[in-house]
Each structure stands twice: as structure tokens, then as C-alpha cells.
C-alpha positions in Angstrom: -14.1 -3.5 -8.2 -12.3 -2.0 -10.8 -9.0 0.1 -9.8 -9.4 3.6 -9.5 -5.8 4.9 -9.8 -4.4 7.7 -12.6 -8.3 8.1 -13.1 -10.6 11.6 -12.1 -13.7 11.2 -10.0 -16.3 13.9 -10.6 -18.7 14.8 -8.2 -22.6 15.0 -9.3 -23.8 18.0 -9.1 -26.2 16.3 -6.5 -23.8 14.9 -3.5 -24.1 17.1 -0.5 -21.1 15.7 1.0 -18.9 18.8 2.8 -15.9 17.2 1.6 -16.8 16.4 -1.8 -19.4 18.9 -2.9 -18.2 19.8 -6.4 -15.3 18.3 -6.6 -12.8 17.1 -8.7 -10.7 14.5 -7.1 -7.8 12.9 -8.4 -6.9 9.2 -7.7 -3.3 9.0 -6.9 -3.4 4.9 -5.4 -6.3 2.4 -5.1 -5.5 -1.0 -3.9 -7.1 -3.5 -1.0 -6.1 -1.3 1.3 -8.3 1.7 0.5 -7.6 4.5 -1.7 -5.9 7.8 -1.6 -6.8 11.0 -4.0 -6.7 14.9 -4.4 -9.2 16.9 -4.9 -7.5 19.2 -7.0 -10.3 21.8 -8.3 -10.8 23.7 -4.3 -8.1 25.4 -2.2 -6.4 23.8 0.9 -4.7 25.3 3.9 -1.7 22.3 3.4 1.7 23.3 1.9 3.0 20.9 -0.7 5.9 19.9 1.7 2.6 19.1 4.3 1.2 17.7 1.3 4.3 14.7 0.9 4.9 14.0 4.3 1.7 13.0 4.8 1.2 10.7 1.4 4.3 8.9 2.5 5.3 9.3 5.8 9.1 7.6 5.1 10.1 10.6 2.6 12.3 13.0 3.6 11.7 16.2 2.5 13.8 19.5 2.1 12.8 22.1 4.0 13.6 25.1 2.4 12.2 24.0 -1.1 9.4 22.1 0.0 10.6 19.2 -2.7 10.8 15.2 -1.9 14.5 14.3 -2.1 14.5 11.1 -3.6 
């Protein structure tokens, strides 16, 4: 299968899917191991300092400006 990653899936108009319906999902990784995206065209409940912690649960991330400190 050919790797997914830095690459936009688009939803057909057709997929009934609750998740994906219209979507426009970014493809942040894509390996053996499965894949990880963003759908990036519908709103989320999930602050962008939610947002790192969960994509890699080792980063540390400043409270205050929500920002990964590297």
C-alpha cells in the first residue's frame, strides 16, 4: 500500500460514515502501525494543547500558550 502521509484524503460525496461524512482529512503519519490524520475542514470541541498531547503523548506542553516546547 502506498504511504499516505503529507497527502489529503477527500471524502466522496457518497460515504455515510458519521466521522467522515464530507470531510477533508489530512494525513499527518502512515506507517505499519496504522495511520493518524486531521480532518481539518469541520469543527472540534479539542484545544490545540488537547490536540498535542494526544498526537504524542511524551511532549510537554506549555500551559498557558497552548505551544509544544520542544
Amino acid at each position: 500500500m502506498k504511504n499516505l502521509a503529507n497527502h489529503f484524503l477527500i471524502a466522496m460525496p457518497s460515504m455515510e460514515d458519521p466521522f467522515f461524512s464530507r470531510s477533508l482529512t489530512y494525513i499527518c503519519e502512515h506507517n505499519e502501525e496504522g495511520a493518524m490524520g486531521l480532518v481539518v475542514n469541520q469543527p472540534t470541541n479539542m484545544t490545540l494543547k488537547e490536540l498535542l498531547e494526544q498526537a504524542d503523548k511524551d511532549a510537554e506542553v506549555d500551559d498557558e500558550k497552548g505551544q509544544q516546547i520542544v
